[in-house]
C-alpha positions in Angstrom: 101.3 108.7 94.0 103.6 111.1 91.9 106.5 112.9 93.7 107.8 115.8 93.0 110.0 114.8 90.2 107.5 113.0 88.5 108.0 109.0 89.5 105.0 107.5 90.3 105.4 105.6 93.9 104.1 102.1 94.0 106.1 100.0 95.8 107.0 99.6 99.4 109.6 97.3 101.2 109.1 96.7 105.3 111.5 95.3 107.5 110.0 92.9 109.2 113.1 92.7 111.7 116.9 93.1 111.8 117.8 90.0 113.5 118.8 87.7 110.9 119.9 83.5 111.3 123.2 84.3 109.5 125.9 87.4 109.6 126.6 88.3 106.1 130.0 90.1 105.7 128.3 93.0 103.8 125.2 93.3 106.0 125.5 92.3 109.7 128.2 92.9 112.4 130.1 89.8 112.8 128.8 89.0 116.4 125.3 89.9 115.2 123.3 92.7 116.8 121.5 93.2 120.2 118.6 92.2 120.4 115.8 94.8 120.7 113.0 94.9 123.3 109.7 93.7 121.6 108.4 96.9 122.1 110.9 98.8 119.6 109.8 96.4 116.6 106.9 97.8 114.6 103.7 95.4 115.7 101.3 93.4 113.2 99.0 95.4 113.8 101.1 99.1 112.9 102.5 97.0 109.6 98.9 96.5 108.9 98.2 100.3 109.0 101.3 101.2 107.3 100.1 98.4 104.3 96.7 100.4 104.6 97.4 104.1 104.6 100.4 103.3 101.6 97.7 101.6 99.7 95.6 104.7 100.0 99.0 106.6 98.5 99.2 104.3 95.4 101.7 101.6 97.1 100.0 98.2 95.1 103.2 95.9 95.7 104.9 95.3 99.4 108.0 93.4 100.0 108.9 91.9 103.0 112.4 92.3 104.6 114.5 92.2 107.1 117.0 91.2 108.7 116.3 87.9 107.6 111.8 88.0 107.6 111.0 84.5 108.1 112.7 84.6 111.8 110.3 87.4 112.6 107.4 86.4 115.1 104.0 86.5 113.4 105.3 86.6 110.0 102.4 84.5 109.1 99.6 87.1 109.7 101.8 89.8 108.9 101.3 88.4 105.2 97.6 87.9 105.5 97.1 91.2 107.1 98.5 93.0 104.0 97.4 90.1 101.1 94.2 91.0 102.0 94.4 94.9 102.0 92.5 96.8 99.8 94.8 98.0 96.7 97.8 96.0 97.6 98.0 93.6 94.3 101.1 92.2 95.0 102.9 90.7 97.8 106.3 89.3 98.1 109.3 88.4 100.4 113.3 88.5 100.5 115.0 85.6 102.4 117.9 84.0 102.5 115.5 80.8 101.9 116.9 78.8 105.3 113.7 78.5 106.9 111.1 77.6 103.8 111.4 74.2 104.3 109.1 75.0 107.3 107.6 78.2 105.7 107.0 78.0 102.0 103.2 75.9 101.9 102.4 78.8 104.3 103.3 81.7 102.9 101.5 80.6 99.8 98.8 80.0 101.3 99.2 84.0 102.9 98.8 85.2 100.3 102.7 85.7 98.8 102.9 85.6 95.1 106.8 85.8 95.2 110.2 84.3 96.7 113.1 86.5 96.2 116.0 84.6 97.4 119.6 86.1 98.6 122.5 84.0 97.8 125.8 85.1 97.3 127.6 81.9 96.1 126.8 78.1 95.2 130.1 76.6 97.1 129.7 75.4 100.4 133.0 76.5 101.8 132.3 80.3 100.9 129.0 80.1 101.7 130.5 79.5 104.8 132.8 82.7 104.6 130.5 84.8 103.3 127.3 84.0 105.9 129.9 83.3 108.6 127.4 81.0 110.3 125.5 79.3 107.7 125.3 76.5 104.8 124.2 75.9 102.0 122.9 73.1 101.8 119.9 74.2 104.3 119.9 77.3 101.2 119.6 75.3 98.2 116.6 73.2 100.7 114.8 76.2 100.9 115.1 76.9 96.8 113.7 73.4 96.0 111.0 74.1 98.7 110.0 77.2 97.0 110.4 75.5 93.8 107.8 72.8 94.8 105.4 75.2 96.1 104.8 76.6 92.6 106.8 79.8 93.3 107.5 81.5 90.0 109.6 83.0 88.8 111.9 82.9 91.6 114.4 85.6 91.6 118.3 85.3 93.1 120.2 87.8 94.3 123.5 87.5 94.1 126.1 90.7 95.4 129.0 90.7 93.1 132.4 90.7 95.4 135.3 91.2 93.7 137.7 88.8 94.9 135.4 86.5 96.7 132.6 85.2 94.4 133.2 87.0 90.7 134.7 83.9 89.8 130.9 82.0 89.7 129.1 84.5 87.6 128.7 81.6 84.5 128.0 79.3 87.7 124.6 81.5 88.9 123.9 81.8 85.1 123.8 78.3 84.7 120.8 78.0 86.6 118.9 80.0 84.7 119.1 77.2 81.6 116.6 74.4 82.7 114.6 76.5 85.3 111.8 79.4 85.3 114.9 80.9 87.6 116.0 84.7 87.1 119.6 85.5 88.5 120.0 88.8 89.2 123.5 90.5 90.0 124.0 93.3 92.2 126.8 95.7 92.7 128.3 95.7 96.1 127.2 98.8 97.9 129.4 101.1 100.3 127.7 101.0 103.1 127.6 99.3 106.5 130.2 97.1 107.7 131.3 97.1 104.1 132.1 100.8 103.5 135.4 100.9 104.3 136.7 97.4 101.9 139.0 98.1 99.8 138.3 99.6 96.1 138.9 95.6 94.2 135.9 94.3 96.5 134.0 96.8 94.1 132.6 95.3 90.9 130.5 97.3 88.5 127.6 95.4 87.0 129.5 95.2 83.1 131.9 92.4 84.5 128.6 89.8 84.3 128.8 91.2 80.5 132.6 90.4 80.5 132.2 87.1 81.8 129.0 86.1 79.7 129.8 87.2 76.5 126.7 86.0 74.8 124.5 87.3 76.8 121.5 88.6 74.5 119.6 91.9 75.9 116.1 90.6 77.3 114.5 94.2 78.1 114.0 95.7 81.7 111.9 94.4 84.6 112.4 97.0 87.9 115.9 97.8 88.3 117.2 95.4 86.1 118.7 95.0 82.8 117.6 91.9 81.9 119.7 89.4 79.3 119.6 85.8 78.6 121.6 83.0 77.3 120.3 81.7 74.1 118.4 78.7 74.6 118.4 79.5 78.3 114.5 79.2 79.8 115.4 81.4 82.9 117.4 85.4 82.8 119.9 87.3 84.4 120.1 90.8 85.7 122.4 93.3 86.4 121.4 95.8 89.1 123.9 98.6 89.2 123.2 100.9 92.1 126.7 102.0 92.3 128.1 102.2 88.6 124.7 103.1 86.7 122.3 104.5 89.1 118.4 104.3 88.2 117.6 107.0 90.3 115.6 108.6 87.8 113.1 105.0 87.5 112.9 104.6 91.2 109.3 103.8 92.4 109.7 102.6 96.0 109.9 103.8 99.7 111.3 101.9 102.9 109.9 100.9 106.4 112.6 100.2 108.8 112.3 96.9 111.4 111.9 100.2 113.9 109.1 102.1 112.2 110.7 104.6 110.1 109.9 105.6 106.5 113.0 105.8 104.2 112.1 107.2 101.1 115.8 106.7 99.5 118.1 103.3 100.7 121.6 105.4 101.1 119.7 109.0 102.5 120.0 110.2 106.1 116.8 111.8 106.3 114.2 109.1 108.0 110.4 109.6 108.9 108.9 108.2 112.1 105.7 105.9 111.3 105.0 105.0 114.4 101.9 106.4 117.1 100.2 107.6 114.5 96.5 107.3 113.6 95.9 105.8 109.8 95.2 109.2 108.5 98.0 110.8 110.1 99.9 107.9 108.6 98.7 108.5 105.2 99.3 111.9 105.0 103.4 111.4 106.6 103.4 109.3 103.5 102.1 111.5 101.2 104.1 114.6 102.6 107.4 112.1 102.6 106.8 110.9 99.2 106.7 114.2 97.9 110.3 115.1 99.4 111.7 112.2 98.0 115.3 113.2 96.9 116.1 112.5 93.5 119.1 110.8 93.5 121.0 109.1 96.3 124.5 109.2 97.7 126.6 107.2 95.8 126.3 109.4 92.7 129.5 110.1 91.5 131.1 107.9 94.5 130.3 108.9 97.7 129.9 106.5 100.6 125.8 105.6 101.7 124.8 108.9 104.0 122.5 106.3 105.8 124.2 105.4 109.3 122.5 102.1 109.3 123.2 98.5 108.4 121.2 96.7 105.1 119.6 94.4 108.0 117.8 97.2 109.4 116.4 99.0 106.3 115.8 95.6 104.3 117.7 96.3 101.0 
């Protein structure tokens, strides 16, 4: 579908759920979030409408979030459900890769063409730091479980933090040299529990290009400026919400772990999804996609106007 500014909307990312098995500095509240009642999570069976009515809008890819998506109940036939909907031709999921081990031949087998993995940092000890809770090890598992699978490419996602991990750019980018693997680095948004660091946390995407000068330009996939090392079989990519905005290419929408559309990651405004037959559903998106704003809030600076954390809206 076409909004009003011209972009044509085909890609939607659901939150599965906003609990998560680690508590990112950037994401999550350091003792973790309360636990909702079952009832205020949006059901199977509403995701399978949502994935339904957005098809009928134009949505053909569908990314699932969270929180962290593989500690969601039913995630399973949540992928099923929406690999086998009409007009979806693409299904993929975020995680933080702890659980694939148990997960990966599954999800394959749901129908998931893709493995987006988040991870921040290769050493243990700020793994540590940065997850508060986790390790990397049971990370890196998950990787070679994906990996084995046949997942590919497999995309990571690493949020560049001054101070804290800028120092392993070349380290992310050296995976990328044997492997179908595609790095991508993304600015650190103010937003969250992160909104109020200081300005040196703040990196804008052109330190990867400071710190890899031979990077040779490898065109754009999404949101990403795409380069690669010569020789290199994998790429990297820099994705600067912050410092470069791509407002003007932006094709997606969001579904909140609660049931509300977000047509913009950092706007206030939110749409409830919830209670609704299928064609009152599809014509809330179509209405909502239309009133898409055309840029966000953190053009020329500003903090995020969204008062939620990235675990609730799913990136």
């Amino acid at each position: 579908m076409i909004d009003s500014f011209g972009r044509n909307i085909t890609y939607m990312r659901i939150s599965v759920t906003d609990l998560c098995n680690l508590r990112c500095l950037y994401c999550m509240p350091e003792s973790g979030i309360e636990k909702r009642p079952h009832r205020d999570i949006i059901s199977v069976e509403e995701i399978g409408a949502i994935a339904r009515a957005a098809a009928k809008c134009g949505i053909k890819k569908i990314r699932l979030t969270g929180g962290e998506p593989l500690v969601r109940r039913g995630i399973i036939d949540i992928c099923r459900l929406i690999s086998a909907t009409d007009g979806i031709e693409e299904l993929c999921i975020t995680t933080n890769g702890i659980l694939l081990p148990k997960y990966a031949e599954q999800l394959r087998d749901a129908g998931v063409m893709r493995i987006n993995f988040s991870l921040d940092t290769l050493d243990p000890d700020r793994y540590r730091q940065i997850s508060r809770i986790g390790s990397l090890s049971d990370a890196l598992a998950g990787l070679d479980a994906a990996i084995e699978m046949g997942f590919s490419p497999i995309k990571i996602n690493a949020v560049l933090i001054g101070g804290v991990n800028d120092d392993e750019i070349g380290r992310f980018a050296e995976l990328t040299r044997d492997r179908d693997i595609h790095v991508r680095y993304i600015e650190l948004m103010p937003m969250g529990d992160s909104a109020d660091w200081s300005s040196e946390h703040y990196l804008p995407g052109t330190a990867v290009l400071d710190a890899l000068p031979a990077l040779e330009p490898a065109g754009v996939e999404g949101v990403a400026q795409r380069y690669r090392l010569p020789g290199y079989k994998g790429t990297v990519g820099i994705i600067t919400p912050v410092s470069s905005h791509f407002c003007g290419q932006c094709n997606r929408i969001r579904v909140t772990a609660d049931g509300k559309l977000k047509t913009c990651l950092h706007s206030a405004p939110e749409t409830n999804l919830r209670g609704l037959s299928e064609e009152e559903l599809e014509d809330t998106l179509r209405a909502a996609i239309l009133a898409k704003p055309w840029t966000h809030s953190l053009d020329g600076g500003a903090f995020s106007e969204t008062a939620r954390n990235m675990n609730e809206i799913g990136g």
